[in-house]
Chimera marker file (.cmm) of the C-alpha trace (Angstrom):
<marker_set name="trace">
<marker id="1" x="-0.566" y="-89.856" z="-5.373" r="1" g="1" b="0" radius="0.5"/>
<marker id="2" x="0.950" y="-90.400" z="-1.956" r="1" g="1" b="0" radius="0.5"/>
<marker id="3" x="-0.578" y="-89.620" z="1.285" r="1" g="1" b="0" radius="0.5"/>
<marker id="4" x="-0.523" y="-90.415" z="4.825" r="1" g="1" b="0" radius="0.5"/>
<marker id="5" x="-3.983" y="-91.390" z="5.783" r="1" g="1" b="0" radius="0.5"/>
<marker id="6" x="-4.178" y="-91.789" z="9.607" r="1" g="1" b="0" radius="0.5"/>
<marker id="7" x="-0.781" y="-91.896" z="10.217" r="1" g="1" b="0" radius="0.5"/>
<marker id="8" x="0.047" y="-94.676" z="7.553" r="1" g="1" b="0" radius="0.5"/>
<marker id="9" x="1.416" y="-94.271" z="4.515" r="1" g="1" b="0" radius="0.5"/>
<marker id="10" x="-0.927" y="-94.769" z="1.531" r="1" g="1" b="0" radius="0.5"/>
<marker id="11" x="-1.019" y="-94.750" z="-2.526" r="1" g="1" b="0" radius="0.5"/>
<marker id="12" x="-4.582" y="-93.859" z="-3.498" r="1" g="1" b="0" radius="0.5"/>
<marker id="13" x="-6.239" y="-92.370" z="-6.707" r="1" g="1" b="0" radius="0.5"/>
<marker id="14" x="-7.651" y="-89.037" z="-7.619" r="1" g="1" b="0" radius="0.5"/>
<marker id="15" x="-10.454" y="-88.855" z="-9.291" r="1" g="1" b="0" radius="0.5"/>
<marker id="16" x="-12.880" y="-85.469" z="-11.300" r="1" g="1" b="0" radius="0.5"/>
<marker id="17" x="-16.119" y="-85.360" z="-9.917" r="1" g="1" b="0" radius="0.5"/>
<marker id="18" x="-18.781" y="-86.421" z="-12.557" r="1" g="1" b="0" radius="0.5"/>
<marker id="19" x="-22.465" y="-86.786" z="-10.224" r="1" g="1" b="0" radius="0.5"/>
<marker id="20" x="-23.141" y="-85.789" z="-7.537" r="1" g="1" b="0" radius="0.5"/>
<marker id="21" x="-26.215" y="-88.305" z="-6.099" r="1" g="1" b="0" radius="0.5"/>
<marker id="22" x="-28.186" y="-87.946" z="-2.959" r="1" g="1" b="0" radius="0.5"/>
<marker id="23" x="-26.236" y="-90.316" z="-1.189" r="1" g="1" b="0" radius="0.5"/>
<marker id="24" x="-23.206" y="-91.112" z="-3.747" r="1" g="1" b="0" radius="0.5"/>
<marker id="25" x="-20.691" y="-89.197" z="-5.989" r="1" g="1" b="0" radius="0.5"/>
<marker id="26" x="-19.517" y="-90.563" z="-9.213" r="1" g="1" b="0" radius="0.5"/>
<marker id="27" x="-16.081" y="-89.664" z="-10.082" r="1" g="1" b="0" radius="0.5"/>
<marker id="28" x="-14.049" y="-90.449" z="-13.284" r="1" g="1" b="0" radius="0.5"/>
<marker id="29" x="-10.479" y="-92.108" z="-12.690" r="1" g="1" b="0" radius="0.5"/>
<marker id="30" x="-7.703" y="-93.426" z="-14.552" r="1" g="1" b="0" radius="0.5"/>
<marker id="31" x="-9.580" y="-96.308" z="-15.314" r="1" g="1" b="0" radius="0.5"/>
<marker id="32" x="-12.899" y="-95.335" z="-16.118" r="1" g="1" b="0" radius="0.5"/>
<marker id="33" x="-15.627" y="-94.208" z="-13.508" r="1" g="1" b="0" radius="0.5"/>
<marker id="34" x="-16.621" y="-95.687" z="-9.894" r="1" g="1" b="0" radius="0.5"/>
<marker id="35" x="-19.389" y="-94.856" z="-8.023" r="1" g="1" b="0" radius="0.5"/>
<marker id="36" x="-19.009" y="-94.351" z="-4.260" r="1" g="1" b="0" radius="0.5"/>
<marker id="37" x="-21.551" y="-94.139" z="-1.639" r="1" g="1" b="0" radius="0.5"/>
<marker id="38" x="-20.791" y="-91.166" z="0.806" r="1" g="1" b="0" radius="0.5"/>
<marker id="39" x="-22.162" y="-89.797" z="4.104" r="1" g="1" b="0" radius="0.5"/>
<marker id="40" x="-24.089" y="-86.171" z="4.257" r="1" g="1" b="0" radius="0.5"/>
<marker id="41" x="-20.848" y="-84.420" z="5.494" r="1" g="1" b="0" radius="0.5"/>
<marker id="42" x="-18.578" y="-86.081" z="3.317" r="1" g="1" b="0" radius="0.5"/>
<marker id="43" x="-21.198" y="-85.127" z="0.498" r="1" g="1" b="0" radius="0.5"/>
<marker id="44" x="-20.999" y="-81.425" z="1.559" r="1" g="1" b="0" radius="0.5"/>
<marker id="45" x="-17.438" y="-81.513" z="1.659" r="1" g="1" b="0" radius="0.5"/>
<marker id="46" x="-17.115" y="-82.624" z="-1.940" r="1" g="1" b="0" radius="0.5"/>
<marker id="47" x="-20.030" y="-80.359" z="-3.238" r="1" g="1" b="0" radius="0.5"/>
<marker id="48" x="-17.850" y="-77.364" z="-1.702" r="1" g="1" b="0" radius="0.5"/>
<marker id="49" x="-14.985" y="-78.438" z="-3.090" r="1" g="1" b="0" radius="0.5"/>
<marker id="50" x="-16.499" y="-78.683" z="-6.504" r="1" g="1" b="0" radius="0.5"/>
<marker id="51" x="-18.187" y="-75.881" z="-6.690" r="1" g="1" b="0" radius="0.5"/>
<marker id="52" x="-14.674" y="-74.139" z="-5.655" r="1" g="1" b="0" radius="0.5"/>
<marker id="53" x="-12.764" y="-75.635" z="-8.686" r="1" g="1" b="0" radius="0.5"/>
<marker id="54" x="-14.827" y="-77.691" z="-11.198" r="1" g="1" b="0" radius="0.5"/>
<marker id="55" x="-11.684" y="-79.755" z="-12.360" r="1" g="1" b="0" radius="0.5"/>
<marker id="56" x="-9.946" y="-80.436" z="-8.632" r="1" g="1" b="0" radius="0.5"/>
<marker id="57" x="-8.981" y="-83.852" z="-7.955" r="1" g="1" b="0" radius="0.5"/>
<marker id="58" x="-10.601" y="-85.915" z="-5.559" r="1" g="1" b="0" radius="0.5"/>
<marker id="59" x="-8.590" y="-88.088" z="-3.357" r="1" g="1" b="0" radius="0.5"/>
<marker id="60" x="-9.898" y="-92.102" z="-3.206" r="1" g="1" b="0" radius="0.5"/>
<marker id="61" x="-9.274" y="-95.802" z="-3.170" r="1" g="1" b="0" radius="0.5"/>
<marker id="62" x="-10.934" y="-97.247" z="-5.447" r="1" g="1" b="0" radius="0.5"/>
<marker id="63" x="-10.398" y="-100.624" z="-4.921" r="1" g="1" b="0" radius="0.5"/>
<marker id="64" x="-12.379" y="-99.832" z="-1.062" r="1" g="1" b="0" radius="0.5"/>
<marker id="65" x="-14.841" y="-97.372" z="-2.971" r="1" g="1" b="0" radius="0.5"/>
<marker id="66" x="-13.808" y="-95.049" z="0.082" r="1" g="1" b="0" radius="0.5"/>
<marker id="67" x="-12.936" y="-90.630" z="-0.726" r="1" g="1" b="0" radius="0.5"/>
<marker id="68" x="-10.323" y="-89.746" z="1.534" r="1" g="1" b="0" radius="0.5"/>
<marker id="69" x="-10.366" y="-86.003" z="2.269" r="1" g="1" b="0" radius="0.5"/>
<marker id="70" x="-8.391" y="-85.740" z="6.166" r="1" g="1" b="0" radius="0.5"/>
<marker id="71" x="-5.133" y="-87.349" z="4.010" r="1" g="1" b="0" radius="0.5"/>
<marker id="72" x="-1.828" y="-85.072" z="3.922" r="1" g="1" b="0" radius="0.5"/>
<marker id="73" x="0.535" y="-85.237" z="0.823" r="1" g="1" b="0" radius="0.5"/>
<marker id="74" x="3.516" y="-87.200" z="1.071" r="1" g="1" b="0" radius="0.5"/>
<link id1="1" id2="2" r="1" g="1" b="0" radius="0.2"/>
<link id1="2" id2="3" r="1" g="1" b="0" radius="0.2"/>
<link id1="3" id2="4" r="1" g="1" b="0" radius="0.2"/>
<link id1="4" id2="5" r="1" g="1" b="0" radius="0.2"/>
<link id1="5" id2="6" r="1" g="1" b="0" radius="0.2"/>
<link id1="6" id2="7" r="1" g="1" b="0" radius="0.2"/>
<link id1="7" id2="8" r="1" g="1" b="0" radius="0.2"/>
<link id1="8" id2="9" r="1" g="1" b="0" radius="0.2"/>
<link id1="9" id2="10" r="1" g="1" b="0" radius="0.2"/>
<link id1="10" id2="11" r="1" g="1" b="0" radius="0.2"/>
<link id1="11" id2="12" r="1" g="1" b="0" radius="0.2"/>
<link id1="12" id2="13" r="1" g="1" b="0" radius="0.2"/>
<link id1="13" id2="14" r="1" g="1" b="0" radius="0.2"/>
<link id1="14" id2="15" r="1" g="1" b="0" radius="0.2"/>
<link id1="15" id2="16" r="1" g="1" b="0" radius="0.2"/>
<link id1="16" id2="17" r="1" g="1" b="0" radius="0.2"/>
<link id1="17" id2="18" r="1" g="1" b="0" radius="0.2"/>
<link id1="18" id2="19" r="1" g="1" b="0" radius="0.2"/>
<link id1="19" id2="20" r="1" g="1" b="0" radius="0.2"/>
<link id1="20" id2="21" r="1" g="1" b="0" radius="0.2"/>
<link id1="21" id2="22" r="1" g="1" b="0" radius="0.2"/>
<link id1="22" id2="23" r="1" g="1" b="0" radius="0.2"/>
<link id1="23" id2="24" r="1" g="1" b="0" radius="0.2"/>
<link id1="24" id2="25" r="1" g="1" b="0" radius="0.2"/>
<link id1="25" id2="26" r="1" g="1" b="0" radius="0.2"/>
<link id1="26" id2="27" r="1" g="1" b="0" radius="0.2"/>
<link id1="27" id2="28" r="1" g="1" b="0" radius="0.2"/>
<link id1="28" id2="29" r="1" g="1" b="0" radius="0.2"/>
<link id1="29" id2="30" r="1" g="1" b="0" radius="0.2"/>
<link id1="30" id2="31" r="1" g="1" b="0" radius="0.2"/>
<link id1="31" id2="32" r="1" g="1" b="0" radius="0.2"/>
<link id1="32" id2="33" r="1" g="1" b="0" radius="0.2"/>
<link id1="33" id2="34" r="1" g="1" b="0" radius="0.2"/>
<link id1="34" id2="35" r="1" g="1" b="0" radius="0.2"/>
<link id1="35" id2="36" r="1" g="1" b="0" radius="0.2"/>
<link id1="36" id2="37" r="1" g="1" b="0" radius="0.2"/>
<link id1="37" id2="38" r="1" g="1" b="0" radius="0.2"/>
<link id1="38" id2="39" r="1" g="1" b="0" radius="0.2"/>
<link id1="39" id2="40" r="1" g="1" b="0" radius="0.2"/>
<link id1="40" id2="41" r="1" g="1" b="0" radius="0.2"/>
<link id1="41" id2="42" r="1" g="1" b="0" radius="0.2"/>
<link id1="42" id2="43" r="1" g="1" b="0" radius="0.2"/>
<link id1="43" id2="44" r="1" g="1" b="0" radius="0.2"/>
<link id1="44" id2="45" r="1" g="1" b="0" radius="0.2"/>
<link id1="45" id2="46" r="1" g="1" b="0" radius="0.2"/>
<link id1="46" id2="47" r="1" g="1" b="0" radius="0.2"/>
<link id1="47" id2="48" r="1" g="1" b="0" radius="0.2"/>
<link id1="48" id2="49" r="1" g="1" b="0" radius="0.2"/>
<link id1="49" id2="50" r="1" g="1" b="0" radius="0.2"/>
<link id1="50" id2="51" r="1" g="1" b="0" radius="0.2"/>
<link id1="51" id2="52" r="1" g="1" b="0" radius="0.2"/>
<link id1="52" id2="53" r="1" g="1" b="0" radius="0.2"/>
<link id1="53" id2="54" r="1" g="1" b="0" radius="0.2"/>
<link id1="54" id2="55" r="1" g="1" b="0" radius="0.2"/>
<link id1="55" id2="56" r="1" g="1" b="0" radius="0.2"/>
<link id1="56" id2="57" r="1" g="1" b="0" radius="0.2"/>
<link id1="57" id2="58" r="1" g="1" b="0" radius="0.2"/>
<link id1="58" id2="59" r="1" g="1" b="0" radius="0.2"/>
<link id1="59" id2="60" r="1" g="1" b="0" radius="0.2"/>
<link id1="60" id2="61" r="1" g="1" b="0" radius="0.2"/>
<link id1="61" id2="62" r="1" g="1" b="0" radius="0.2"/>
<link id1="62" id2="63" r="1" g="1" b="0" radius="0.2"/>
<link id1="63" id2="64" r="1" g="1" b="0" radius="0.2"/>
<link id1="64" id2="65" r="1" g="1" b="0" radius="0.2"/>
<link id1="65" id2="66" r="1" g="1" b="0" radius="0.2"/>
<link id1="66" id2="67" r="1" g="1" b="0" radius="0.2"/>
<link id1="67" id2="68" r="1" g="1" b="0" radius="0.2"/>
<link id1="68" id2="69" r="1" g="1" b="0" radius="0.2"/>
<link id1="69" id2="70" r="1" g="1" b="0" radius="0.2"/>
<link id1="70" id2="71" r="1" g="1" b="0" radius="0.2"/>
<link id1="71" id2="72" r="1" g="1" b="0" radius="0.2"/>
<link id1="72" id2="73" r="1" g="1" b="0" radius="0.2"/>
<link id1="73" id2="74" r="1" g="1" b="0" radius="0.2"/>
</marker_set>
């Protein structure tokens, strides 16, 4: 997917939320899973989100381990 992540534009990965951790979230991608360490807020932020919609798609770069949720579609 495309996105503009502060300001620049970026291609990242999206990603179903497996885990959730105490202080990661494991997410299944494309290309198996990755596990990403995340702060309490982010954490929250994801938790809501999945609770919301099971199946929503989590935006990420994988190759950073890094979930990018304050991106805007391209």
């Amino acid at each position: 997917m495309d996105m503009y992540v502060n300001g620049e534009y970026k291609m990242v990965d999206l990603g179903y939320v497996k885990e959730i951790k105490e202080t990661s979230v494991t997410l299944i991608v494309d290309t198996g899973e990755v596990e990403i360490n995340v702060d309490p807020i982010t954490k929250d932020a994801i938790e809501t989100i999945y609770h919301a919609d099971d199946e929503a798609l989590i935006p990420l770069d994988v190759e950073k381990k890094v979930v990018i949720l304050d991106g805007e579609p391209v």
